[in-house]
N, C-alpha and C positions, 0 to 999 in steps of 0.2 A: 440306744436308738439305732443298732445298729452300724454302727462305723460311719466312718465320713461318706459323705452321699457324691461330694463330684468326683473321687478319684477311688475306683478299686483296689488299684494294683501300682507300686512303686517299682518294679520292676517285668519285666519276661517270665522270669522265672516265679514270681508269685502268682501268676495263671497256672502254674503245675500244681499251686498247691490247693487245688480246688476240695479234694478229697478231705484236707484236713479242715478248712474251713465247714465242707460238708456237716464234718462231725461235729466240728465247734456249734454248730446250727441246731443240731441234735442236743446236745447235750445240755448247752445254755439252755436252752427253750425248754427242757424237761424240768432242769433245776429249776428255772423262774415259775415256771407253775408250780411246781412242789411250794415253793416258799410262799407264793400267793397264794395258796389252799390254805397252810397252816399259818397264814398270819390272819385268814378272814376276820373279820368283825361286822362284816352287814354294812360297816357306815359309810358314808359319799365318797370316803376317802380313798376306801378297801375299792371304790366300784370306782372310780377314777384311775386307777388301775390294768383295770382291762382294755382301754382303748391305748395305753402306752403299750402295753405288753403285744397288741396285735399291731400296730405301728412298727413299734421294733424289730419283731416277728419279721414283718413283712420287709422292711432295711435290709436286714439279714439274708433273709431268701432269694432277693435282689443280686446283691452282693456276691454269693455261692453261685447263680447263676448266670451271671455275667462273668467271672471267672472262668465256668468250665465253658463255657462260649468260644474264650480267651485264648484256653489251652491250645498248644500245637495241632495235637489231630483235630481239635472239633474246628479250628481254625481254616484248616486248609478245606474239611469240607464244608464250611459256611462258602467260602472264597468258590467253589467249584461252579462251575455252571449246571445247569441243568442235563439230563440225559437227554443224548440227541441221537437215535438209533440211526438215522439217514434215508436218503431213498430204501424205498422195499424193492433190494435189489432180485429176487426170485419174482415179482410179480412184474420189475420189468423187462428179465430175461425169457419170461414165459410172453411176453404180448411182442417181446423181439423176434422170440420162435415164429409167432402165431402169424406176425405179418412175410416173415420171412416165408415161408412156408406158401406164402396166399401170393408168391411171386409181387411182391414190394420190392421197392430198393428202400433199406433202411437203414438209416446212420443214427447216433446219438451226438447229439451235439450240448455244449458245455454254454451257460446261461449264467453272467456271473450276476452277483444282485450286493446289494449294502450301498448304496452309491446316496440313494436319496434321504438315509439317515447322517451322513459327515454335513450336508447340506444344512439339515437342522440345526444341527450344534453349530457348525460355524456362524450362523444367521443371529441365532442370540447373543445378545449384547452384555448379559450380565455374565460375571467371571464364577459366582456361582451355582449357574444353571452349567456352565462347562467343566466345571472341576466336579459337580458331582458325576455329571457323565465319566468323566474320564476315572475317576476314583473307581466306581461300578468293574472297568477294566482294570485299573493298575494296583488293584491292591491287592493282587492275586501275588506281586512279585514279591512283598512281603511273607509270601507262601510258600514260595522259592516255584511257585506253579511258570508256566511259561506263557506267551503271549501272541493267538495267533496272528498269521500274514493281516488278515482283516483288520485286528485292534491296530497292529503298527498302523496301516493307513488311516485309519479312521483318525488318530493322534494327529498323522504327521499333517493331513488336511487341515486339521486347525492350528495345529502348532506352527506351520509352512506359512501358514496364511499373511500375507503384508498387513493386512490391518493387527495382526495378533504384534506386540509392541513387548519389548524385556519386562516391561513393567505389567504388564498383563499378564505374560508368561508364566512369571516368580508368584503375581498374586495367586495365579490357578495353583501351582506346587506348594504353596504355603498350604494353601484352605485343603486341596487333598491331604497334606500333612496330619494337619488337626483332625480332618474324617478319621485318618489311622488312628492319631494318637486316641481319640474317643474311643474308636473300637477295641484298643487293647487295653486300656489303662480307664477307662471311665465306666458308668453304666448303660453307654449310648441304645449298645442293644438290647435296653429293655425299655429305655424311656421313653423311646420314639417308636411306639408298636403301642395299638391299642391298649393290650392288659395294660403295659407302662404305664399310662395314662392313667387307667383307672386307677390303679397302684398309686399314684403321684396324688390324685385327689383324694383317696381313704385315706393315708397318710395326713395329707394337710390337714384333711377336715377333724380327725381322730384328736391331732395334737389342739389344734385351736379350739376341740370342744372339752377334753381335758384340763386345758388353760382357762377358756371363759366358767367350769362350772367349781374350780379351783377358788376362783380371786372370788366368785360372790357367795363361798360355803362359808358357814361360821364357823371359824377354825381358833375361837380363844380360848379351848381346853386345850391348844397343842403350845407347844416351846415357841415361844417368834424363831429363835433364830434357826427352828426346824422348817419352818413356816416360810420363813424369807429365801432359806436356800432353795427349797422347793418351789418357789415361786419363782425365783431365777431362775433356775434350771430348763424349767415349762418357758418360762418367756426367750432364752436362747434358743431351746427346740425348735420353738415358733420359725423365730428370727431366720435360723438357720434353713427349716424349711424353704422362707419367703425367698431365700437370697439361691435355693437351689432351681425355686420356680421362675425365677428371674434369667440367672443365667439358660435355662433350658428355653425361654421363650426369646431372648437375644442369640440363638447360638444359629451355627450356618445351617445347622438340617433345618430349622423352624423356616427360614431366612429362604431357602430353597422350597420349602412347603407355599409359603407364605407367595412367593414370586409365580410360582407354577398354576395356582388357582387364585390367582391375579387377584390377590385381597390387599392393594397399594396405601390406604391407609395405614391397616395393622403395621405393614412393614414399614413405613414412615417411622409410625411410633414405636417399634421395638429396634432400630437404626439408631433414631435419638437420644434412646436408653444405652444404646451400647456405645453410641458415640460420647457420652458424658463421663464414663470410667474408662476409656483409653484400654479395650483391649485387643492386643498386638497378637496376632499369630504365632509371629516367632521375632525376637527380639532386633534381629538384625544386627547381631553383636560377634562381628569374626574374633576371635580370642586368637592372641602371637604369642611367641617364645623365642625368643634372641639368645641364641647359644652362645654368642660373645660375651655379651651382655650380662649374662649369668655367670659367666666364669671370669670377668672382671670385679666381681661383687668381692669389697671385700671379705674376711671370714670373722665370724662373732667374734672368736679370740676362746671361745670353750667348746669343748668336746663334745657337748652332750646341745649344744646350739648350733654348733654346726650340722649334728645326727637332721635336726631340725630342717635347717635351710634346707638339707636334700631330701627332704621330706616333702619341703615345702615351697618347690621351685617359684619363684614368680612367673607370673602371666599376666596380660593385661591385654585391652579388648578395643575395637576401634569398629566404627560404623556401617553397615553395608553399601557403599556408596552405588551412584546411580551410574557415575561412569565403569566402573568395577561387576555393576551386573550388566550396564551395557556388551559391554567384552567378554566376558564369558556366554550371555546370549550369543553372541556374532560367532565366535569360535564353536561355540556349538552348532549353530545352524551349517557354519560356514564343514563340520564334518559330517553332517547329514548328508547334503549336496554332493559332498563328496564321494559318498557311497552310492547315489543314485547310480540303476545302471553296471553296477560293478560286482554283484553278488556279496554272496556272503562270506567267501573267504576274505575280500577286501576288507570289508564290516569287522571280522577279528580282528583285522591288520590294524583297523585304526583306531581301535578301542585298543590297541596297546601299544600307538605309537607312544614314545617318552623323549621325542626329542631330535632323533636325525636325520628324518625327515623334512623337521623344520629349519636345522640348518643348511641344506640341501638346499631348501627355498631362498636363503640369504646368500647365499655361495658367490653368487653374482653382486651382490649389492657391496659386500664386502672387500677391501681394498685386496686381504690378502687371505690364504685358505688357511681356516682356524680348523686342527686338528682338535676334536670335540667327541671325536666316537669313543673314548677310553671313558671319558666319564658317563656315558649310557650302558655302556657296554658290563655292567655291575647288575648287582643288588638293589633292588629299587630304592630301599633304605638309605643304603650308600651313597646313591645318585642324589636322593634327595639331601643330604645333608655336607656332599662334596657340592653341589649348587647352591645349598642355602649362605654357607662362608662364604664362597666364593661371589655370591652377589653383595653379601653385606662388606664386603673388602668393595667393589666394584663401585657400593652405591655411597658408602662413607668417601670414595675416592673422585667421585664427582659431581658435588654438591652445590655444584655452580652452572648449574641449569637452568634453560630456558621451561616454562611453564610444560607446554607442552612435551619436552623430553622428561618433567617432573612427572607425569602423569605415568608414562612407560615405569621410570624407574618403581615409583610408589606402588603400584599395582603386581610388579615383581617383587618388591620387597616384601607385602601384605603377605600372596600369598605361600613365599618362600616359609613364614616365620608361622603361617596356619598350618602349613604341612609338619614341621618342626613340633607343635605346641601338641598336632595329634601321634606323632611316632612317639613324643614322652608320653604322653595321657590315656591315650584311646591308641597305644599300638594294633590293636586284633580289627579297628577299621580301616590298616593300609594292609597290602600283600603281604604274606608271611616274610619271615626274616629273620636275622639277629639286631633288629633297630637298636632297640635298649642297648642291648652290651656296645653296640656299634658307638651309641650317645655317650656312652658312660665313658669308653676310652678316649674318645675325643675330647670331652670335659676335662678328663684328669689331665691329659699331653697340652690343653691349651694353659690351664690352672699353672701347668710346671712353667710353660715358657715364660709366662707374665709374671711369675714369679720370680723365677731368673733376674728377669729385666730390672723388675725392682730392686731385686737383691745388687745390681752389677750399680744401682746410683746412688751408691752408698751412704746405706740409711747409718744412722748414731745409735751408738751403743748409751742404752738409757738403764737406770737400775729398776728394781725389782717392783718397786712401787708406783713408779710413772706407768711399767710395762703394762702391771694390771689394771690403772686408771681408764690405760689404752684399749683392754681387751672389756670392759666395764662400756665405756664410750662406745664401742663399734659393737655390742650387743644391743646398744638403746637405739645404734642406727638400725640395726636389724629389724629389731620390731619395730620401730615409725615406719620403714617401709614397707612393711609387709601387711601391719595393721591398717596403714593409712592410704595404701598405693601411692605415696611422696616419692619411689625412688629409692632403691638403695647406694648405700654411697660405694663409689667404683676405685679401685687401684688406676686407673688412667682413665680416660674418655675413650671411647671406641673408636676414634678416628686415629686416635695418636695408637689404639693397637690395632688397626688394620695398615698403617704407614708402618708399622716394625714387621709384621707377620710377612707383607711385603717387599722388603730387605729380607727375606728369606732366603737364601739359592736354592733352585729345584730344579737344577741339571740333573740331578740323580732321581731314578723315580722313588719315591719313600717308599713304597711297599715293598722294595729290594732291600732298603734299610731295615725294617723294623720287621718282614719275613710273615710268621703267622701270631706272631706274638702279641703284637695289640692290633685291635680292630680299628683303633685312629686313623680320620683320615682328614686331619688339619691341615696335612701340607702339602696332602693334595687338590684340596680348596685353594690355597697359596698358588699353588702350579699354575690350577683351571683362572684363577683371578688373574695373573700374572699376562696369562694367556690373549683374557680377553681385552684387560688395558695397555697391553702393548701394540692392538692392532689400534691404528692411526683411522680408521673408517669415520664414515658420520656418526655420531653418538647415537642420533635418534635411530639410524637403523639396527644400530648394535642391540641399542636397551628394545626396539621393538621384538628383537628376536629372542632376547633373554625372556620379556614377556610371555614370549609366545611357546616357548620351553615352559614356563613354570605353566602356563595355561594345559599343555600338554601334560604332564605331570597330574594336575588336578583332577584333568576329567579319568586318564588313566586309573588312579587311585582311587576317586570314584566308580565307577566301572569293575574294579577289582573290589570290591567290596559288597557283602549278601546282604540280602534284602532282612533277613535276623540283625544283624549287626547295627542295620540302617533305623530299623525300628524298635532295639534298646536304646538309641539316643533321643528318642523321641521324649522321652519322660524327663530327660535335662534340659530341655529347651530346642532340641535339634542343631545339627550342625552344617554349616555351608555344604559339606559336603553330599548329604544325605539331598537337598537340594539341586544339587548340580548334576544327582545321578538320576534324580525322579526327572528333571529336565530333558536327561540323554535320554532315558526311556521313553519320552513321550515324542523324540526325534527319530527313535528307531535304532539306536544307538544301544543295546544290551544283550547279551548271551542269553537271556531268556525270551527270543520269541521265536516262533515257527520261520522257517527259513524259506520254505517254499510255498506259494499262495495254494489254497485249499478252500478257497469259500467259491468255485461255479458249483453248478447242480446241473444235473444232466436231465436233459429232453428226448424222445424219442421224435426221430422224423421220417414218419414212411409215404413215399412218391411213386 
């Protein structure tokens, strides 16, 4: 039938392979006719035949051609706008002559226009009439195309706008999302264009007329269980069918058709339908990584289960809450504003601030001056993973908060441990670097200390058979936890090893110790923690600053990451970040837009 009909492509790179699919098209398609020539027999069965074969056919061709759609070049020039030659600037240098000449005083003067289209969009109330506008412009950056001064405004008018709410904002970036995701990975661009259509209904009807002259032919010359399976087969096709004509008339382009030639009924009813199967945009599921946490774990006790565990780091996933995208809204708006006014070299500046700027802003609130520039002043990697210990020492250290200072911390820690969970997983969506090896030495140098510690509370010498009881038991913890997400069982609790790592002294800077040898930086997290729990200040403005560091950190990291990158995670479910960055763009807030305004048109004026 042609392959699965809602999804083309599992990855980017299966839109390269258009060519071979091409052929596969070819070749299948010759073979199946050869084989239905020489199996003919004239009977219902042999002609029941041809309407699968030209169904399938048509899947197929679908398929190939949404792929090369899909592909890189044909992508960026789907994404392009149309040729726009400009004024005929020779016919209005010649009528400048012509007046000049006829003793006029002629000037040309600059006429800007686009004003009463942000108007429109801002006016509509539904989040899908706005996201598909803004999709039309932003998914050029997917292209790596740029964005000009016009589209910035045009966004930042409704993005800016006080009635636009975090929750409106994120719904718009969601649904634009899924337009992408449709575009690269589904058949969008052929379903929703007339042929599509037509396509969609030959197909149905093809298979369902297949199927109805199947069940009433008299087929007791044949095998039943030839018979049965065939009969199945036709009735999934069907099924399968219904369930792709269903999702295509639930989906947002229908949903934006539907709203635009104000048909209010139909879209009542296919809302209904979509509101009874629960589907979600994007799951709202930030996925963490506790590097403590993991190197507290204790070890299976075998070789080749240990290979395992590092194979198979744990992660575990917690919900996008509403105060959490309130805050990243507000920090976003709150650097838009800040570039008002300021050009575009500012605009660089603050797409990559990472932090000392923000304690700059604390400097005052704080009782005393927390030397902080040595930990920005690194590898973003680095930074990130000298802040991520050192907040999870800071937050295991004061756990005796009042709600609201709970709020700062939680929201630090969240996205301390999302940052952490992408440099292990999806390294190539933060800034180049040595992350990995950076994680990898810090894991082993944290692994040896807590090991130390155990060793120094002197465990009992057991014999040979208790030991492998031992190592037997902490391979059965391994799998409960990792099959079950219960937890795996730890060498200590993470507070009793954040109060030892603690007890550390870091008078000496450890990179003097340890030179270029390992790229650990455990005990520079110790240092930076140490740092910031020994200053006496209010808590809440402490942890609001740490916040506001990791908030920095996020949009940076976002910000440094291409629009390829952004839309290979689309097919996992997408990631907070890919979010946060479609967010800054529609703030104004990215390396890919026109710098300097370019939409007046020039008038001639002779007096």
């Amino acid at each position: 039938m042609g392959g699965p009909d809602a999804i083309t492509a599992y990855s980017l790179e299966d839109n390269q392979l258009w060519l071979r699919h091409l052929f596969g098209l070819i070749v299948q398609t010759t073979v199946t006719i050869y084989i239905f020539l020489m199996a003919w027999t004239g009977s219902l069965l042999s002609r029941l035949t041809i309407p699968m074969i030209v169904a399938g056919s048509i899947k197929y061709a679908e398929r190939t051609w949404t792929l090369w759609r899909a592909s890189t070049g044909e992508l960026r020039d789907l994404m392009l706008t149309s040729p726009d030659p400009g004024p005929n600037y020779p016919k209005l240098m010649d009528e400048y002559s012509l007046r000049k000449s006829e003793g006029f005083l002629v000037t040309i003067e600059e006429v800007n226009e686009g004003a009463q289209e942000l108007d429109i969009i801002t006016s509509d109330k539904d989040n899908i009439i706005k996201a598909t506008a803004m999709f039309e412009i932003f998914k050029r950056l997917f292209a790596d195309l740029i964005l000009s001064f016009k589209d910035k405004e045009k966004s930042q008018h409704l993005f800016e706008d006080e009635k636009m709410s975090s929750k409106d904002a994120f719904h718009v970036v969601a649904i634009e999302l899924g337009f992408m995701y449709d575009l690269l990975y589904t058949k969008a661009m052929v379903n929703y264009t007339r042929s599509g259509l037509v396509c969609r209904f030959t197909t149905v009807l093809l298979t369902c007329l297949a199927l109805g002259l199947f069940s009433t032919d008299n087929l007791n010359k044949n095998e039943k269980a030839d018979v049965c399976i065939t009969f199945l087969l036709l009735v999934v096709a069907v099924l399968l069918e219904i369930y792709a004509t269903f999702l295509l008339l639930c989906s947002d382009q229908t949903n934006h058709w539907l709203i635009k030639n104000k048909r209010t009924s139909i879209l009542r009813a296919t809302r209904c339908l979509t509101s009874l199967f629960d589907q979600k945009r994007w799951s709202g599921r930030i996925l963490q990584y506790s590097l403590l946490s993991y190197c507290l774990e204790e070890r299976p006790g075998f070789k080749i289960l240990e290979k395992v565990q590092q194979m198979w780091p744990p992660r575990s996933g917690v919900q996008f809450e509403d105060s959490l995208r309130d805050t990243i809204f507000s920090h976003v708006k709150a650097k838009s504003k800040a570039e008002e006014g300021k050009g575009g070299t500012h605009l660089r500046d603050l797409r990559r601030e990472r932090g000392m700027s923000i304690t700059q802003k604390y400097e005052d609130k704080l009782r005393a001056k927390l030397e902080l520039k040595w930990s920005f002043d690194v590898e973003f990697d680095q930074s990130i993973l000298i802040w991520h210990i050192a907040t999870e020492i800071c937050y295991n250290s004061d756990l005796q908060s009042d709600t609201e200072i709970g709020q700062y911390r939680d929201h630090s820690r969240l996205i301390s441990k999302y940052l952490v969970y992408l440099l292990l997983f999806y390294p190539r969506m933060l800034p180049s670097g040595i992350g990995p090896i950076r994680l990898r030495d810090t894991e082993a140098e944290a692994r040896r200390f807590f090991k130390e510690i155990q060793a120094s509370s002197g465990a009992k010498q057991v014999n040979k058979i208790t030991k492998y009881c031992r190592k037997l038991l902490r391979a059965c913890r391994f799998f409960k936890g990792r099959l079950f997400s219960s937890g795996a069982h730890q060498l200590m609790s993470v507070e009793n090893a954040c109060r030892m790592l603690l007890q550390v002294k870091t008078d000496v800077d450890p990179s003097k110790v340890k030179g270029d040898q390992s790229k650990s930086v455990l005990f520079d997290a110790c240092k930076l923690a140490s740092t910031l729990i020994s200053d006496k200040s209010d808590k809440k403005v402490k942890w609001e600053m740490i916040r506001e560091i990791w908030l920095g950190m996020l949009t940076y990291a976002a910000s440094q990451c291409g629009g390829t990158q952004h839309a290979d995670q689309l097919i996992r479910g997408g990631e907070l970040l890919t979010h946060v960055w479609l967010l800054m763009a529609h703030f104004g807030i990215t390396e890919q837009v026109q710098i300097s305004k370019g939409h007046a048109i020039a008038l001639l004026n002779a007096k």
